[in-house]
C-alpha positions as CSV (number, residue, x, y, z in Angstrom):
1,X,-8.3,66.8,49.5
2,X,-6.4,69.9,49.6
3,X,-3.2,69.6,51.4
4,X,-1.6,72.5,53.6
5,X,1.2,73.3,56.0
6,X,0.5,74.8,59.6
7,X,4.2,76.2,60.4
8,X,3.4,78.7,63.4
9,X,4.6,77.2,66.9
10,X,2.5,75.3,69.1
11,X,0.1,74.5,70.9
12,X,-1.5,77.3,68.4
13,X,-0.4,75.1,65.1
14,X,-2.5,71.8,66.5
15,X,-5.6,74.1,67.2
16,X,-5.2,75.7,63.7
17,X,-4.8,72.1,62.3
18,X,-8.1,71.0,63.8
19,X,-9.8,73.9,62.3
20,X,-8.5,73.2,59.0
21,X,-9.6,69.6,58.9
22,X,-13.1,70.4,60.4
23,X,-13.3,72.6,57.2
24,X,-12.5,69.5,55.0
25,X,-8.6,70.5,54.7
26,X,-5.9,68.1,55.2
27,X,-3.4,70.0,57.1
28,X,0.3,69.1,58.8
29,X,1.8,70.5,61.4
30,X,5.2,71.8,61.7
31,X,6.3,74.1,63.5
32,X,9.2,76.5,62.4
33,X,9.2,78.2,65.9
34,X,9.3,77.7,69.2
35,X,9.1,79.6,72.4
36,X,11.1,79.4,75.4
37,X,10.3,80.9,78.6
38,X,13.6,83.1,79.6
39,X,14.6,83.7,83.1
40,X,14.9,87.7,83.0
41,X,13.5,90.0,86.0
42,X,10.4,91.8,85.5
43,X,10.4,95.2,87.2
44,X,7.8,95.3,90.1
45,X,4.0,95.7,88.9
46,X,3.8,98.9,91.4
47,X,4.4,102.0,89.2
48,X,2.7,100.7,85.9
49,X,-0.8,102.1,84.9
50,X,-1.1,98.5,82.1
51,X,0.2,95.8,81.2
52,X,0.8,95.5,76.6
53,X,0.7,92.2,75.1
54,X,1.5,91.2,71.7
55,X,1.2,87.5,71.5
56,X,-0.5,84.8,73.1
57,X,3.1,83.3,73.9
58,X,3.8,86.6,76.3
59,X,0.8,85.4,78.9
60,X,2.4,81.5,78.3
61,X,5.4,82.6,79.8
62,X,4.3,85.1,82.1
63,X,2.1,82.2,83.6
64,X,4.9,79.7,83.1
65,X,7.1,82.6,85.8
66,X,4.6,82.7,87.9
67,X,4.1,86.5,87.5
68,X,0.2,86.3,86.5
69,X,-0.6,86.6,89.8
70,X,1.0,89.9,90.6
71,X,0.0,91.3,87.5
72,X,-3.4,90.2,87.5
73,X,-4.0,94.3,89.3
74,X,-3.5,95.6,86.0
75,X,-5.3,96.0,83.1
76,X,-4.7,94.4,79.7
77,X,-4.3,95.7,76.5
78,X,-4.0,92.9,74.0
79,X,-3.3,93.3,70.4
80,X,-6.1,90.7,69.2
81,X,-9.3,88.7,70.4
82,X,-7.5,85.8,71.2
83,X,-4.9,87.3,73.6
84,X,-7.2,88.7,75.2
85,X,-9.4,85.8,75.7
86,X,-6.7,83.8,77.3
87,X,-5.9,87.3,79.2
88,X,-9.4,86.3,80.8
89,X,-8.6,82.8,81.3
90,X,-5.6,83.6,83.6
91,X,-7.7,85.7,85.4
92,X,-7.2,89.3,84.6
93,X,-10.3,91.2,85.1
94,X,-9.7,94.3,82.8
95,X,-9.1,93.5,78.8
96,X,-9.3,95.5,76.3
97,X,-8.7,93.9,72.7
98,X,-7.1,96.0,69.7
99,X,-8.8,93.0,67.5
100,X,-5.7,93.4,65.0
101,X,-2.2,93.9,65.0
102,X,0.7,95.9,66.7
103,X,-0.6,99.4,64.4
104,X,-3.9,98.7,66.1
105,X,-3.2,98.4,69.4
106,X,-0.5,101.2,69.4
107,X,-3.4,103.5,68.5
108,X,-5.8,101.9,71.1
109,X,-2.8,102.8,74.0
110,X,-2.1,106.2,72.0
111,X,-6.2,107.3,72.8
112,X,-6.5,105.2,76.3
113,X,-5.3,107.8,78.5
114,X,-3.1,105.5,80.3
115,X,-2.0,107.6,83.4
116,X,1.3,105.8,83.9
117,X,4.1,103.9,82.4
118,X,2.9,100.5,80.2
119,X,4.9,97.1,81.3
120,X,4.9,95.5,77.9
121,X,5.9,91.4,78.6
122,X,7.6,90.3,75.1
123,X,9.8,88.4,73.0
124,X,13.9,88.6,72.6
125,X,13.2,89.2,69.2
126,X,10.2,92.2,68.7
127,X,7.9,91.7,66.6
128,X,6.3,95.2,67.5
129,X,8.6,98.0,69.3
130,X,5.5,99.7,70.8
131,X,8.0,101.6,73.0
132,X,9.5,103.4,69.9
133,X,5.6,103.6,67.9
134,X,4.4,105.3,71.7
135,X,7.1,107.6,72.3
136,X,5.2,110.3,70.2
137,X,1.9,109.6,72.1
138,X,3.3,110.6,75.5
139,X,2.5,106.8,76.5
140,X,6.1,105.5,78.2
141,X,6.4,101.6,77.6
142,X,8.8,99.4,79.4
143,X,10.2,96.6,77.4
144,X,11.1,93.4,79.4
145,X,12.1,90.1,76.8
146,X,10.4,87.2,79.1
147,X,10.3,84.4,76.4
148,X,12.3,83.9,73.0
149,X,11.3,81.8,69.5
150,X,13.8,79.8,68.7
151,X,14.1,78.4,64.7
152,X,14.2,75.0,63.1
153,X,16.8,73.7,61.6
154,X,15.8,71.7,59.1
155,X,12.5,71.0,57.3
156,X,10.8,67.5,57.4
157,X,7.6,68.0,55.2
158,X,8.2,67.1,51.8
159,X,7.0,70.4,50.1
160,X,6.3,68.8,47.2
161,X,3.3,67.3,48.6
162,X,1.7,70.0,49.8
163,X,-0.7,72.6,48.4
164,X,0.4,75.6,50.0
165,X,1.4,76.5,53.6
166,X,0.1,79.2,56.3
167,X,1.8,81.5,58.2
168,X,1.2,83.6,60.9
169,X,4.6,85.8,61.9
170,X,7.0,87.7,59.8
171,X,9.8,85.5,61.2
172,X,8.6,81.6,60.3
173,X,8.0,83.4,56.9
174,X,12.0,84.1,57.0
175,X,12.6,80.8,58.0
176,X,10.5,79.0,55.9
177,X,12.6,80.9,53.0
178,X,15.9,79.9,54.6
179,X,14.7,76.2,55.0
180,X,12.8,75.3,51.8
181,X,14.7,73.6,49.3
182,X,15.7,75.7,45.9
183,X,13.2,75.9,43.7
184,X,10.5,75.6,46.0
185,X,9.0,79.1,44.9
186,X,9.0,77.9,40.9
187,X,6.7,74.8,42.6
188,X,4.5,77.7,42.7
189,X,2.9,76.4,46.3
190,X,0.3,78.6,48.0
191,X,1.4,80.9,50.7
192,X,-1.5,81.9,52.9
193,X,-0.3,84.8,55.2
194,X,-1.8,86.2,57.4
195,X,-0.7,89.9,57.0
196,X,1.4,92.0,54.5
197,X,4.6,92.1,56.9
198,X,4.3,88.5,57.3
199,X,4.3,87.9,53.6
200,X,7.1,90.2,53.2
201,X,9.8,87.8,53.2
202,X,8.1,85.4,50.5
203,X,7.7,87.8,48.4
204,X,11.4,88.6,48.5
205,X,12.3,85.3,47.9
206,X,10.0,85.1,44.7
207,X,7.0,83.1,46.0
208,X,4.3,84.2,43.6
209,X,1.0,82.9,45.1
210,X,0.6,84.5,48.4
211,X,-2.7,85.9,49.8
212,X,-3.1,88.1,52.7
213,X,-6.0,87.4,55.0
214,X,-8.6,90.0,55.0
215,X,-7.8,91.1,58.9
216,X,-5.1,89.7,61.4
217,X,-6.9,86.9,63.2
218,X,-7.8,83.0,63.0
219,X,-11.2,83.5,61.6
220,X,-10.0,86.0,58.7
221,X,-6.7,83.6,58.1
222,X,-9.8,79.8,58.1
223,X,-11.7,82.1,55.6
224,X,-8.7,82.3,53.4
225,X,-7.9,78.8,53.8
226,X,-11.3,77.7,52.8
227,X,-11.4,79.9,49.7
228,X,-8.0,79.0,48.8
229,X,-9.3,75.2,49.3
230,X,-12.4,75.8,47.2
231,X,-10.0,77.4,44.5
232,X,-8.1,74.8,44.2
233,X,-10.4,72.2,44.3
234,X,-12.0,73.7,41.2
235,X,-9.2,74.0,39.1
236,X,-9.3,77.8,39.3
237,X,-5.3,77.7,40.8
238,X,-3.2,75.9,38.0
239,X,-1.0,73.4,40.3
């Protein structure tokens, strides 16, 4: 059975990992991230014509706060299908998905007409500075860090037994190249990412076998898995 490594933060890695094995692909979670809610003040909801989120971990902490509630007023533009379905779960009544990543949904805000400033809920560490990407739209964005993703410090999978790994964010790419052991990359181990940015930093550290999935979302990053799987299984990807 083909072997991989889940290495985004949970609880997304141990719903990734059952998806994996319903497709017949052994798969291991661990995470190289994690998020921690942060304290910081969030400016009142009064004043701001949306709410911008970016990641799934933005509406964990915002929940976490206890600022869902207050916020629940205003509408929700989420970068992808899944941030916007939990958007729905917490009960915000008005979400609109970009169904990709942070050059799709700065485009969805730049045409939205937003009549007011956009309160975007985010990480220490920005993946996405919409505020920066807007500023040229007319559309003002306030930038408040609520949560941060803190890095492992040491690996405990034994790459070695492992097929290939996925990865879902620019940064556990970087840290997966800071933690692996040298020579990982000549192992010549697949890296399943799940856009080009993310696979950036492999590809600087001289990982040779990486594949993009075909759009930024769970079902395009399980269709890659399961082609990679069949690949590999065939002999097609010398090991």
């Amino acid at each position: 059975m083909v072997r991989l490594l889940v290495t985004r933060s949970e609880p997304d890695a141990s719903e990734t990992a059952a998806r994996l094995r319903a497709l017949d692909i052994e798969a291991v979670v661990e995470p190289l991230l994690a998020a921690r809610t942060l304290t910081t003040t969030l400016p009142p909801a009064d004043g701001f014509a949306a709410l911008a989120i970016t990641s799934a971990n933005a509406l964990r902490a915002l929940h976490d706060r206890g600022e869902v509630p207050r916020l629940q007023s205003l509408p929700v533009y989420a970068v992808g299908d899944r941030s916007a379905a939990m958007a729905r779960e917490l009960g915000f009544a008005e979400v609109v998905s970009a169904a990709g990543n942070a050059q799709d949904l700065v485009a969805l805000l730049a045409g939205a007409g937003v009549d007011g400033p956009v309160l975007y809920p985010t990480a220490r560490h920005q993946a996405a500075d919409l505020a920066r990407a807007l500023a040229p739209h007319g559309v003002m964005v306030i930038t408040t860090a609520i949560y941060e993703m803190h890095p492992a410090q040491h690996l405990a999978a034994d790459l070695g037994q492992f097929d290939g790994a996925l990865f879902y964010s620019r940064r556990t790419a970087e840290t997966f190249t800071r933690l692996a052991p040298a020579g990982t990359a000549r192992a010549r181990p697949g890296m399943l990412c799940l856009s080009e940015a993310v696979a950036a930093p492999l590809i600087a550290a001289h990982f040779v076998r990486v594949s993009l999935a075909d759009h930024p979302s769970e079902e395009a990053m399980m269709a890659l898995a399961l082609s990679f799987a069949r690949e590999q299984k065939m002999g097609m990807i010398p090991r």
